[in-house]
C-alpha positions in Angstrom: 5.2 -74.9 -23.5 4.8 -71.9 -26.0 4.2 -68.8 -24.3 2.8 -65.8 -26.7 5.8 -63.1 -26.4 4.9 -60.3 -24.7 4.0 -57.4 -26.5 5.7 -54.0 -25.5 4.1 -51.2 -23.2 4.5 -47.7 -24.2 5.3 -45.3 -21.6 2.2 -42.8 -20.7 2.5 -40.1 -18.5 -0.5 -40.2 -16.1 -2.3 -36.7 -17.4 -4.9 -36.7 -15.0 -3.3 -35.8 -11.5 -1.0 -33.8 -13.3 -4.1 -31.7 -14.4 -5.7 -32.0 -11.2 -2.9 -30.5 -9.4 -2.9 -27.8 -11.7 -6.5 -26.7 -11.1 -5.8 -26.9 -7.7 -2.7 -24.7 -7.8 -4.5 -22.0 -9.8 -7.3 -22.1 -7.5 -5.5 -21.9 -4.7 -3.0 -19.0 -5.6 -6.1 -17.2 -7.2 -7.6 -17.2 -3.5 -4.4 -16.0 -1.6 -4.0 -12.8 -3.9 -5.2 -9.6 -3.2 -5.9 -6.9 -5.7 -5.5 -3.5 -4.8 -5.0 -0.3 -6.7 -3.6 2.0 -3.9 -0.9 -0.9 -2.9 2.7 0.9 -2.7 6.0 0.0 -1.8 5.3 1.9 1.2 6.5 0.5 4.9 4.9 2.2 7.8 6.7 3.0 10.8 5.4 1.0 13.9 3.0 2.7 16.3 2.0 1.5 19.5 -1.4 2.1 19.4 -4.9 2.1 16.8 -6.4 4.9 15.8 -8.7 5.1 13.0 -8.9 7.8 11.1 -12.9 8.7 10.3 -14.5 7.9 6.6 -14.2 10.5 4.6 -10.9 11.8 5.5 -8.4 12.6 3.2 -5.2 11.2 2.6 -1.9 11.8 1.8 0.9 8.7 0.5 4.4 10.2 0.7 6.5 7.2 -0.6 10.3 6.7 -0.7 12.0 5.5 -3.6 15.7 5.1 -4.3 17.8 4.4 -7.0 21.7 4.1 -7.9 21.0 6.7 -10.9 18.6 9.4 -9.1 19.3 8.7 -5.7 16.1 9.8 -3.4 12.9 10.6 -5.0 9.5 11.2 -2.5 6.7 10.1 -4.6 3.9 12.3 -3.3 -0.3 11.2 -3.4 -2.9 12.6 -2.4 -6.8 11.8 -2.2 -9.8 13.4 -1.2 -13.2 11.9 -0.1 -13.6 9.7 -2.9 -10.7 7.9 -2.7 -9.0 8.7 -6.3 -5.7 9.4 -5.8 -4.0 12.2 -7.7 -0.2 13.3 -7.9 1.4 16.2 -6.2 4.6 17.9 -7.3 5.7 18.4 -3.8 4.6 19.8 -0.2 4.0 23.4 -1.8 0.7 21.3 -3.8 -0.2 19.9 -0.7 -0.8 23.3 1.5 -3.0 24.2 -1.9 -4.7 21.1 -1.6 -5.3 21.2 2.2 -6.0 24.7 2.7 -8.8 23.8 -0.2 -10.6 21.5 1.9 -10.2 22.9 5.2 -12.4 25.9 3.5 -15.2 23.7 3.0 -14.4 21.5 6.0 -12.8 22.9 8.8 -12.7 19.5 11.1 -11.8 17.0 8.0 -8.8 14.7 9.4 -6.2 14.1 7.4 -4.7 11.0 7.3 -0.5 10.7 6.5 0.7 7.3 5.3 4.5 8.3 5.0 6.8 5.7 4.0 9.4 4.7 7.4 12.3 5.4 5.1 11.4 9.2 4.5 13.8 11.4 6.8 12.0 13.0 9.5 12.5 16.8 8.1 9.8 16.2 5.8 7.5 14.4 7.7 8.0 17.5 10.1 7.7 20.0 6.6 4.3 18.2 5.9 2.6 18.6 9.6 3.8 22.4 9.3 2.4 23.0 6.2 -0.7 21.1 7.0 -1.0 23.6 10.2 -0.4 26.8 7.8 -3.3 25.3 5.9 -5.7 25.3 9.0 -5.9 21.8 9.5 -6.6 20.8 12.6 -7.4 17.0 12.9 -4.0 14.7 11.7 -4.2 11.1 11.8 -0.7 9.2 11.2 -0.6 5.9 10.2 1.4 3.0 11.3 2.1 -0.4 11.2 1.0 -2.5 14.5 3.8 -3.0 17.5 4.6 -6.1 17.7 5.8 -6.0 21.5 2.2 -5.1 22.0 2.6 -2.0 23.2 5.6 -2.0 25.8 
């Protein structure tokens, strides 16, 4: 018996579910990302309770960064009611800044989102200068305990 000799399959890569799970992957990762403008390398220190501060408060980012070539550097922020933030050249901008709004708006809070890294001279330099303004509502922020509290 003569059997026809078999003819030779090619090797194919099965592009189908390899483009499936593709699609999937993009969707997926475009779901899970956030996009945010005011996102800093900034770490809270942990608080053990929440308080909000009120819309419409203003804001003030004082982030830590350090480097082998500069050493420390405090990157300082600051935003008003509309949520734009603008660069300060240090704390002696910031009593300009505050003592500006507290003119207008004696019982604006203030919010402080200072990184946990930043030594606690200057955290104790901001809240004096912020009282030299005239502010008199100060919010800090913090990241949530995770003992809950005890």
């Amino acid at each position: 018996m003569r059997l026809p000799k078999p003819r030779p399959l090619s090797p194919a890569i099965p592009v189908a579910a390899l483009a499936n799970i593709t699609l999937l992957l993009v969707f997926f990762f475009l779901l899970s990302t956030s996009f945010s403008p005011d996102r800093a390398d900034l770490v809270l220190p942990r608080g053990p309770g929440s308080h909000e501060a009120a819309a419409g408060s203003a804001c003030l980012v004082v982030v830590r960064r350090v480097s082998a070539t500069s050493g420390e550097e405090l990157q300082w922020r600051f935003s008003d009611r509309n949520g734009e933030f603008q660069d300060l050249s240090g704390p002696n901008s910031l009593f300009f800044e505050a003592s500006r709004i507290v003119d207008t708006d004696p019982e604006r809070t203030f919010l402080l989102r200072i990184d946990a890294g930043v030594r606690y001279a200057v955290v104790d330099d901001v809240l004096e200068r912020l009282r030299n303004a005239g502010v008199r509502n100060i919010v800090l922020g913090t990241r949530a305990d995770d003992s809950g509290g005890a």
